[in-house]
C-alpha positions as CSV (number, residue, x, y, z in Angstrom):
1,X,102.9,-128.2,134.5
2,X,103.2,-124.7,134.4
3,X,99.8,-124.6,131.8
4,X,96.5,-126.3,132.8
5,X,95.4,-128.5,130.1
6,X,92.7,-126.9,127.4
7,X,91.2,-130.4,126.4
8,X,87.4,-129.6,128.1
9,X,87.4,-125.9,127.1
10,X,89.7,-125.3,123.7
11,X,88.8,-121.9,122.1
12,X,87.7,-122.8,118.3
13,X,89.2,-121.4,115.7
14,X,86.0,-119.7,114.3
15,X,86.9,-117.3,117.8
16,X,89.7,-116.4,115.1
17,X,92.3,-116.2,118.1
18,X,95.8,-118.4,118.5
19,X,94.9,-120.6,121.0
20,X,97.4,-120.2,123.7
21,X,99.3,-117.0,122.3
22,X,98.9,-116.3,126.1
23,X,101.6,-118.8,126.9
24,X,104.6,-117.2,124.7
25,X,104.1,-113.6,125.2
26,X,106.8,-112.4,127.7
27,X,108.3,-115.8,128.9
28,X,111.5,-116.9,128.7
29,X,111.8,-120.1,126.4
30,X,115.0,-122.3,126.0
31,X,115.3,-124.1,122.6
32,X,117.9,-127.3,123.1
33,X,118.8,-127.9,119.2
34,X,119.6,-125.9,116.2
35,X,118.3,-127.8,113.3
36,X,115.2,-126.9,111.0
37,X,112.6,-127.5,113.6
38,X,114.0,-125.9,116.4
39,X,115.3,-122.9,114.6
40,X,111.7,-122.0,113.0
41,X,110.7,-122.1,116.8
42,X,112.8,-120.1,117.4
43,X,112.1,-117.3,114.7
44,X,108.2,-117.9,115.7
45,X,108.6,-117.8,119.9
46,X,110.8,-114.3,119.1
47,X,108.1,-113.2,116.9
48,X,105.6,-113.6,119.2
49,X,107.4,-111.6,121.7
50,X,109.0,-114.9,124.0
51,X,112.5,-114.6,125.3
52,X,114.4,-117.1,123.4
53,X,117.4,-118.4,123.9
54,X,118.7,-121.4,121.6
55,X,121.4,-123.8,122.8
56,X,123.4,-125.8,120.0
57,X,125.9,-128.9,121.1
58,X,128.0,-128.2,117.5
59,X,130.7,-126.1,117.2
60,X,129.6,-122.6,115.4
61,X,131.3,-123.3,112.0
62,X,129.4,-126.4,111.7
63,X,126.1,-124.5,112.2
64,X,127.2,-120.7,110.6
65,X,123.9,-120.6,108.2
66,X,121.3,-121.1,111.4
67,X,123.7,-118.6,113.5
68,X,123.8,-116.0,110.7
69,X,119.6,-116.2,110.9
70,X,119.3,-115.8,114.5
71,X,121.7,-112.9,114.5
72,X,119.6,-111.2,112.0
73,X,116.6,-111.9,114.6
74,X,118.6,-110.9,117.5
75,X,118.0,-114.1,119.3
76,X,120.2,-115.7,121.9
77,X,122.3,-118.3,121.5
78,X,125.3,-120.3,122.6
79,X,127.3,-123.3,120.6
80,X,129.3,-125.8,120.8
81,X,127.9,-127.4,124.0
82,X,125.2,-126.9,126.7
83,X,125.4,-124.7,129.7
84,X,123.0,-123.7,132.1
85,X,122.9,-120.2,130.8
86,X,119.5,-120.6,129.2
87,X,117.9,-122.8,132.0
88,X,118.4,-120.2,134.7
89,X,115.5,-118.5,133.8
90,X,113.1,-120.7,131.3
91,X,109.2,-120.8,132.3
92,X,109.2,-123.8,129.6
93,X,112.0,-125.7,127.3
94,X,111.5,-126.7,123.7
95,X,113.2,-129.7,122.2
96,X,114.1,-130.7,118.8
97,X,112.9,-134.5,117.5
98,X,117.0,-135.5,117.3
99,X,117.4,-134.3,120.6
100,X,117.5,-137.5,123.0
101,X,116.0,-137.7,126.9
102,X,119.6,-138.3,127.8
103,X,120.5,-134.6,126.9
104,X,122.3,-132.7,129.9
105,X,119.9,-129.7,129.5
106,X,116.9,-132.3,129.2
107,X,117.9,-134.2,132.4
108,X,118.2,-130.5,134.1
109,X,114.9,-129.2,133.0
110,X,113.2,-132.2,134.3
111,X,115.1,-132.1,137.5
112,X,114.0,-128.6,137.7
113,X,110.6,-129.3,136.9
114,X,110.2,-127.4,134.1
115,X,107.9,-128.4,131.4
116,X,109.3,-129.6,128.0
117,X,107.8,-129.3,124.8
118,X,108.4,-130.0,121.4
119,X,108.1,-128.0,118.6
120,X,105.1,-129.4,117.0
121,X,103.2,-128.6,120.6
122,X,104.2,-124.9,120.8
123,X,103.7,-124.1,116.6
124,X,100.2,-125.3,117.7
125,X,99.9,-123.0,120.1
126,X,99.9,-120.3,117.9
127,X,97.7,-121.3,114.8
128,X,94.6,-120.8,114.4
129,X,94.7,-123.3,111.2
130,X,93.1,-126.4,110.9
131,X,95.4,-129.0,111.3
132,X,95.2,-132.6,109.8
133,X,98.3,-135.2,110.9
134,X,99.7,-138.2,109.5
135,X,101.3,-141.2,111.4
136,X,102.6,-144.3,111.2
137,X,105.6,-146.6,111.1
138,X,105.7,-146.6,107.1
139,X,103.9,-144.3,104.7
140,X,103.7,-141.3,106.8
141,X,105.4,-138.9,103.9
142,X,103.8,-140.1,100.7
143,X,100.4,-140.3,102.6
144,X,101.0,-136.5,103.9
145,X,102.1,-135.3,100.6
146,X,99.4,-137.0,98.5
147,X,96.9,-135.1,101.0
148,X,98.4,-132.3,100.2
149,X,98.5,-133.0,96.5
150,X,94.5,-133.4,97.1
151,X,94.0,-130.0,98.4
152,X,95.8,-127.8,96.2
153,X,94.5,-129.7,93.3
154,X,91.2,-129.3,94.8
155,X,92.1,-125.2,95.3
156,X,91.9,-125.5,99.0
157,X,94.5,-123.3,100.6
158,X,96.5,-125.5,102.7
159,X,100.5,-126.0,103.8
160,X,102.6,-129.4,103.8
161,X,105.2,-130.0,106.5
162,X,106.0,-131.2,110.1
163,X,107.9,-134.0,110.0
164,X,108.9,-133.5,106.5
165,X,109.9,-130.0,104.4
166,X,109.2,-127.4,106.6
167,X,108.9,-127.5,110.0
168,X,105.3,-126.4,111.9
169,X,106.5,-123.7,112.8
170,X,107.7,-121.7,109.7
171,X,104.1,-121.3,109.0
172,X,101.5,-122.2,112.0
173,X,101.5,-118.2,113.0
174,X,100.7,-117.1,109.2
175,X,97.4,-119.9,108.8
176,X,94.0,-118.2,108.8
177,X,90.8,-120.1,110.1
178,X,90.4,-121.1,106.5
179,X,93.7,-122.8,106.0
180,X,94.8,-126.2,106.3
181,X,98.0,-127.7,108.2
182,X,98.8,-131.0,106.6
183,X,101.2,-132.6,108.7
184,X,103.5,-135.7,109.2
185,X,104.4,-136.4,112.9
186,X,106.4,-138.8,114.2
187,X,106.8,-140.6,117.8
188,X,109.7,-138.0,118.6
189,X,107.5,-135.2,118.5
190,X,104.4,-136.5,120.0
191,X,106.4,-137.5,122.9
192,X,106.7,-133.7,124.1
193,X,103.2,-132.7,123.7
194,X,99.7,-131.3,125.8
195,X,97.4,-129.7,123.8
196,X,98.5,-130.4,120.3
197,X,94.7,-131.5,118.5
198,X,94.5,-132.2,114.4
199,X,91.0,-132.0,113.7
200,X,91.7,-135.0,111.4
201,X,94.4,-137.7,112.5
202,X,95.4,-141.1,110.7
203,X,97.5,-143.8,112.8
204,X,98.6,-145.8,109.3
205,X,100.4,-148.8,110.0
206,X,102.5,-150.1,113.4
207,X,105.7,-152.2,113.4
208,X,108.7,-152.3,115.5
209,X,110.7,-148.6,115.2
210,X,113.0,-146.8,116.8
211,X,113.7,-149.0,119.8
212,X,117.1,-147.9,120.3
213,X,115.0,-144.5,121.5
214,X,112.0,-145.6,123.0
215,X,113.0,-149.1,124.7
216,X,109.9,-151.0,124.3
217,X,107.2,-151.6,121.2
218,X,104.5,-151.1,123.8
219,X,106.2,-147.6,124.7
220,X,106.6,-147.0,120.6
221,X,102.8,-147.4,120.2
222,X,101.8,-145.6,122.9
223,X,103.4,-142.8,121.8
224,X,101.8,-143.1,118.1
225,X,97.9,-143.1,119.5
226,X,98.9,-139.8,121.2
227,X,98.0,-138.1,118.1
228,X,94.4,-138.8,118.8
229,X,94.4,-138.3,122.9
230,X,93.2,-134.8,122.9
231,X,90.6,-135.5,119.8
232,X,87.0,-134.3,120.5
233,X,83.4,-136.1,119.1
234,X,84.0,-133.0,116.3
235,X,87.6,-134.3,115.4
236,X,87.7,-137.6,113.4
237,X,90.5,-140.5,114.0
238,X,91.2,-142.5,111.0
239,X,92.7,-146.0,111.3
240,X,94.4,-149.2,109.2
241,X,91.1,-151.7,109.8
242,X,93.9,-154.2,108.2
243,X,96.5,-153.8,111.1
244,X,95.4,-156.0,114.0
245,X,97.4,-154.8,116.3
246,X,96.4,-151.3,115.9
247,X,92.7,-152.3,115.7
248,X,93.2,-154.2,119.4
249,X,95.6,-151.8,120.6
250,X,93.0,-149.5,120.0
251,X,90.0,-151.6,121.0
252,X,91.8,-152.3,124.7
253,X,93.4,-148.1,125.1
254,X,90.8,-146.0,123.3
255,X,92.3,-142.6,123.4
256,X,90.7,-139.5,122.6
257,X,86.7,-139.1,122.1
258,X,87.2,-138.6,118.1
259,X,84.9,-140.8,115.8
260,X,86.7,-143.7,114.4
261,X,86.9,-143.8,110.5
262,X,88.8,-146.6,109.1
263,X,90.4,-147.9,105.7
264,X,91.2,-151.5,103.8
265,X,92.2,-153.2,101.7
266,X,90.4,-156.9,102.7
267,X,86.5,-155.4,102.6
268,X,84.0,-152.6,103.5
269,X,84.5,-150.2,106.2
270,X,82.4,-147.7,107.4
271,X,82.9,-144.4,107.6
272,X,85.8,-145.5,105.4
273,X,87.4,-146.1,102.4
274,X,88.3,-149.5,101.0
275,X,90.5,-150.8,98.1
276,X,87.9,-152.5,95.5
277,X,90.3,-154.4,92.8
278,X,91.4,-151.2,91.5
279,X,89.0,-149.2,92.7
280,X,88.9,-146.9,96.1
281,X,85.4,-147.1,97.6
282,X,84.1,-145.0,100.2
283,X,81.0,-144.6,102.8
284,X,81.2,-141.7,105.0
285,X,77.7,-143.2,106.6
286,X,75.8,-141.0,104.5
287,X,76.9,-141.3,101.3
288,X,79.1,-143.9,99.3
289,X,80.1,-144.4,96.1
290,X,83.3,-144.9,94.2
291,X,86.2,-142.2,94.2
292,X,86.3,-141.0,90.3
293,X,89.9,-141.5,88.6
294,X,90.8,-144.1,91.8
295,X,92.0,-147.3,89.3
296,X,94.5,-144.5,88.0
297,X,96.8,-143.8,90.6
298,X,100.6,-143.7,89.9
299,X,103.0,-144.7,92.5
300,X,103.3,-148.6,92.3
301,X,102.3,-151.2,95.2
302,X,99.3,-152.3,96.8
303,X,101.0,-150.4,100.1
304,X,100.5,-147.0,97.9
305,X,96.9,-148.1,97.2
306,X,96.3,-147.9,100.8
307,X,98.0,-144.6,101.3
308,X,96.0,-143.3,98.9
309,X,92.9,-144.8,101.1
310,X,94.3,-143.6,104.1
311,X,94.6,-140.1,102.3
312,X,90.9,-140.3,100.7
313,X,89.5,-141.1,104.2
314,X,91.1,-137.8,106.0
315,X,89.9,-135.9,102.9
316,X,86.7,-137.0,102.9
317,X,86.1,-136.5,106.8
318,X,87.1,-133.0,106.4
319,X,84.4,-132.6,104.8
320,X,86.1,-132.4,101.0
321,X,83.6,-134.6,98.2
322,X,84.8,-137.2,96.0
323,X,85.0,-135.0,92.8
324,X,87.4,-132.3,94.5
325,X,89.6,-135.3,96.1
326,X,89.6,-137.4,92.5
327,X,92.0,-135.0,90.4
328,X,95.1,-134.5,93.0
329,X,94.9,-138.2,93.6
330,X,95.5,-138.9,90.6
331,X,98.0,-135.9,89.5
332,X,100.0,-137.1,92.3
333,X,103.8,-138.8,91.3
334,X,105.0,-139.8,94.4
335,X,107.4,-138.6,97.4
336,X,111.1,-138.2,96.9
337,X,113.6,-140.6,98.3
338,X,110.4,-143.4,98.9
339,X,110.7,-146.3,95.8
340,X,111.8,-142.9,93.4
341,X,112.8,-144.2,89.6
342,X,115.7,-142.5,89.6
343,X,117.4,-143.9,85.7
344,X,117.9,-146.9,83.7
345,X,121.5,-147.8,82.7
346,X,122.6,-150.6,80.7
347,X,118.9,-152.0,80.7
348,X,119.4,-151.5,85.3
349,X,117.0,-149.9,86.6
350,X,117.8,-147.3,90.0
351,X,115.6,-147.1,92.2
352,X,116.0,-144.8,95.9
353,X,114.1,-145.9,98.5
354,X,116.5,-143.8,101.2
355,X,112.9,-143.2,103.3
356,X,112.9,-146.8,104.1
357,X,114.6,-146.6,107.6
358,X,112.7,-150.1,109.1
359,X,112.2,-153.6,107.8
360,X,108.9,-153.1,107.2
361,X,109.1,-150.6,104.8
362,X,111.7,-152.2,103.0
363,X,109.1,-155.4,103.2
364,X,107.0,-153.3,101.3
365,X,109.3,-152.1,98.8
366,X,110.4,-155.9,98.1
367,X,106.8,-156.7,96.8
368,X,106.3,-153.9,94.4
369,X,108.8,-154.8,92.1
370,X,108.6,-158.2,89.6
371,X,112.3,-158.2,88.4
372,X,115.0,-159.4,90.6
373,X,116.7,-157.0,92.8
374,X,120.4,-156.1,94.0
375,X,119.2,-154.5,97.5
376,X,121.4,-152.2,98.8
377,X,121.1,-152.1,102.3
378,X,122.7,-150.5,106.1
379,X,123.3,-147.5,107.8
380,X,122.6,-146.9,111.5
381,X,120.8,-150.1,113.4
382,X,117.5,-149.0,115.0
383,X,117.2,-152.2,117.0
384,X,115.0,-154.2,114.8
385,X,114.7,-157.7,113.5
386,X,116.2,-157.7,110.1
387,X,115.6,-161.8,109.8
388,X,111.6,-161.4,108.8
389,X,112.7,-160.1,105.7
390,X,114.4,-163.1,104.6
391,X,111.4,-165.2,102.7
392,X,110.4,-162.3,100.4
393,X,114.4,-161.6,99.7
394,X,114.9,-165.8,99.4
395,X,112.2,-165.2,96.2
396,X,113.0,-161.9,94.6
397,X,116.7,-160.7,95.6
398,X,119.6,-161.8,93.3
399,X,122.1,-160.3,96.0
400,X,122.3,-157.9,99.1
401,X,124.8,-155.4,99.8
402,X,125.7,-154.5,103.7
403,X,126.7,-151.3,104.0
404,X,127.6,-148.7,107.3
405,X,127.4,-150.0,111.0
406,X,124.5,-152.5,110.8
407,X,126.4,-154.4,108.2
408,X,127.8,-157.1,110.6
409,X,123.8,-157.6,112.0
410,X,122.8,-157.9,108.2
411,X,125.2,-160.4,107.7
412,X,124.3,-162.2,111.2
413,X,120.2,-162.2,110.0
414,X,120.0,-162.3,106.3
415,X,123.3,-163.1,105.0
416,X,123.1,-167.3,105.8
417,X,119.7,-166.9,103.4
418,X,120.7,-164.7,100.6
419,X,124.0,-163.8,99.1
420,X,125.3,-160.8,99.9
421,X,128.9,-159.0,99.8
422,X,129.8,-156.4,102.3
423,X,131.5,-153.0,101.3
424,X,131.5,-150.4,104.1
425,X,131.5,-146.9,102.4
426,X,129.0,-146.1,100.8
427,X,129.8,-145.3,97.6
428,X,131.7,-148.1,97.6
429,X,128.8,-150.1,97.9
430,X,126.7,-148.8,95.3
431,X,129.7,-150.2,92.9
432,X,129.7,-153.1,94.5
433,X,125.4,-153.3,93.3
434,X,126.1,-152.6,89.8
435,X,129.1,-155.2,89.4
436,X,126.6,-157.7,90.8
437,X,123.7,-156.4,89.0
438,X,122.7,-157.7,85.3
439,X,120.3,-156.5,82.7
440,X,116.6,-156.5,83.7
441,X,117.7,-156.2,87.3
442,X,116.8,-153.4,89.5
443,X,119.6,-151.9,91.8
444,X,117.4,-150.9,94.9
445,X,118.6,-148.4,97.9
446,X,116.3,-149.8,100.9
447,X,118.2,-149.7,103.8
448,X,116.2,-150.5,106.0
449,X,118.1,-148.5,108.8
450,X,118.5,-144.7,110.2
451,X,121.3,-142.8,107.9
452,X,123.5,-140.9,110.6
453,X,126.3,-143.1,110.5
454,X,127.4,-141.9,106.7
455,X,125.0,-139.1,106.2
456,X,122.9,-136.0,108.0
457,X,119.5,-137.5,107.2
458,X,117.9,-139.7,104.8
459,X,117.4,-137.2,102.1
460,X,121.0,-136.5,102.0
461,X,121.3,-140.5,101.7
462,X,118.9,-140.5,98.4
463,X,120.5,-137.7,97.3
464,X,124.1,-139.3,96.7
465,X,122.7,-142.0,95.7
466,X,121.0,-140.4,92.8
467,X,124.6,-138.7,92.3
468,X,126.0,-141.8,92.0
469,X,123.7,-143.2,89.6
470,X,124.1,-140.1,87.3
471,X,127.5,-140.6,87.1
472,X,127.4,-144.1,86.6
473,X,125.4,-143.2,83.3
474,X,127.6,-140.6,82.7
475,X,130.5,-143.4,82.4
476,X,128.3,-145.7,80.8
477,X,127.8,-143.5,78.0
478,X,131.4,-142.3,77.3
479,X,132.5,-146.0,77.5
């Protein structure tokens, strides 16, 4: 490594100095990926006086808006495919999340020895905000952005992103001591990190993800409890008491020295924060009591409930009390793109649940609705088991609809329990769903697979979707 570790001997924040600013100034930093993560990098590596050079696999047309801001920055670049230009003389290399282990420029820095980090690692360097992160296989955005929702309600100055909106780094350099970073991480970013800390971290939930990336479960989890590995005794860990195979994983790996604080929905915790009929309860181990306004929460499902818990925990072990957390978690409407009422036409209701890349999140999605559903499903396999989904779907689905590359797996595990017709394109599809669908029903995008066979990312996804929908009331009403 060409940086000792800081875990023993971390400067604190109240020395009001970036952490490792020492590490950018003056080195020479190669940036493998172009897209909103590793283009903030860049701005924020070139601000802090790095050498940056970013490489870009697409052709330049396909990326004009990110070249046009690094020309105004005066930052190096090259596109439309990877040379060595940029490697000749890196001290470190930064990756994007998309960008895979098998990328040429990867496989060279590591051949050369060269430490790689991601972006999440290096916008840390360079903050000297508190940070609090989210994780998890499902849940990670609504529990991040109803966190967030908590401390700007509550008038605490604090900024959403990471994994979701903006990236770390289009605001890590700007925090003050005072200021929050509320962040959702994901498996792809802690894979690249050393010194990355949140003084708060939840671990929310574990099922099978991204195995087509990361070969194994075991590998999958590991990565996840990474958040909490360089966690102090100050720092708190806050985990799913309800998710045995976190709570063992946990029990048999302890990583980090954080204090464990947990949350349920089966019975008391402590420190923690537990669902109580439709109340949250918490005890912090000096206090408890009852969260005010918690039995009026808005986004449905007993999976939400337990964000929210999750959410309340992290709040409350940051030292916020229960009447500054009680009027964001209840203001709070829910994420875009995650179980989002988009319209009702013709007595259908539309529903985008685009976020739901895994069949555990489309599990969850299942049980929050009472009407029947027409479940429009596909996209990009991740290499998961589509077939435990079949009981729920046997009781509440009228229909499936296959859609994108996974369709011919879909068929293979769900389509001898459930009918199901397959359309390929997408739009196609979602005409398929409301041919099938009839009054009372609820046409619902869970795909319960990646998007980047049809689409850039799974906001772009929701986003046709709800264009279709509009137009399909649009049509409805002229008919």
């Amino acid at each position: 490594m060409i940086f000792a570790s800081a875990l023993d001997d971390r400067r604190t924040i109240t020395d009001n100095l970036r952490p490792f600013a020492d590490r950018v100034a003056g080195r020479s930093v190669l940036i493998i990926g172009m897209a909103r993560s590793g283009l903030a990098a860049a701005r924020m590596l070139s601000d802090a006086k790095a050498r940056v050079f970013v490489s870009e696999a697409k052709d330049r047309s396909a990326v004009a808006t990110q070249v046009a801001s690094l020309e105004q920055n005066r930052i190096a670049f090259e596109t439309g495919g990877h040379t060595m230009r940029g490697l000749d003389n890196a001290d470190f290399v930064v990756v994007s999340p998309g960008v895979l282990s098998a990328n040429p420029l990867v496989a060279s820095a590591r051949q050369r020895g060269l430490p790689i980090f991601s972006e999440l690692e290096v916008a840390y360097w360079l903050t000297v905000g508190t940070v609090l992160s989210v994780t998890g296989s499902n849940g990670k955005t609504t529990t991040t952005a109803w966190l967030g929702a908590i401390y700007q309600s509550a008038g605490k100055s604090s900024e959403v992103g990471g994994n979701i909106g903006r990236a770390f780094s289009e605001f890590a350099a700007n925090l003050t001591a005072a200021d929050r970073a509320i962040l959702e991480v994901s498996t792809f970013q802690l894979e690249c990190i050393q010194d990355f800390c949140p003084h708060v971290g939840s671990l929310l939930n574990l099922s099978p993800d991204h195995l087509d990336r990361h070969g194994t479960y075991e590998e999958y989890i590991r990565l996840k409890f990474r958040l909490f590995e360089n966690q102090t005794p100050a720092d708190a860990a806050i985990l799913n008491a309800d998710d045995s195979m976190l709570v063992q994983w946990d029990k048999d790996r302890p990583t980090g020295r954080a204090r464990r604080w947990w949350f349920s929905a089966t019975g008391r915790v402590s420190p923690g924060v537990w669902l109580d009929g439709a109340l949250l309860r918490f005890d912090t181990g000096k206090t408890s009591g009852v969260i005010p306004g918690s039995n009026n929460l808005i986004p449905p499902g007993e999976h939400n409930r337990m964000n929210a818990a999750a959410a309340v925990a992290m709040a409350l072990a940051d030292g916020l009390t229960p009447d500054e957390i009680s009027s964001g978690l209840q203001s709070f409407r829910g994420v875009e793109h995650r179980l989002e009422h988009v319209a009702d036409v013709n007595s259908i209701s539309f529903v985008n649940d685009s976020k739901a890349t895994n069949p555990d999140a489309v599990a969850k999605a299942i049980v929050s609705f009472d009407r029947p559903l027409v479940i429009l499903m596909g996209g990009l396999d991740k290499g998961t088991d589509f077939g435990v989904l079949a009981p729920e779907l046997k009781k509440r689905a009228r229909a499936l609809v296959f859609t994108g590359k996974a369709a011919p797996k879909l068929e293979v595990e769900l389509g001898t329990e459930i009918p199901y017709r397959t359309v390929p394109r997408f739009d196609d599809a979602f005409a398929a769903a409301t041919e099938i669908a009839q009054p009372g029903d609820i046409v619902l995008l869970s795909p319960g697979c990646a998007s980047f066979d049809q689409f850039d990312n799974y906001e772009h996804r929701g986003r046709v979707f709800k264009q279709l929908v509009l137009d399909f009331a649009r049509e409805a009403q002229e008919s």
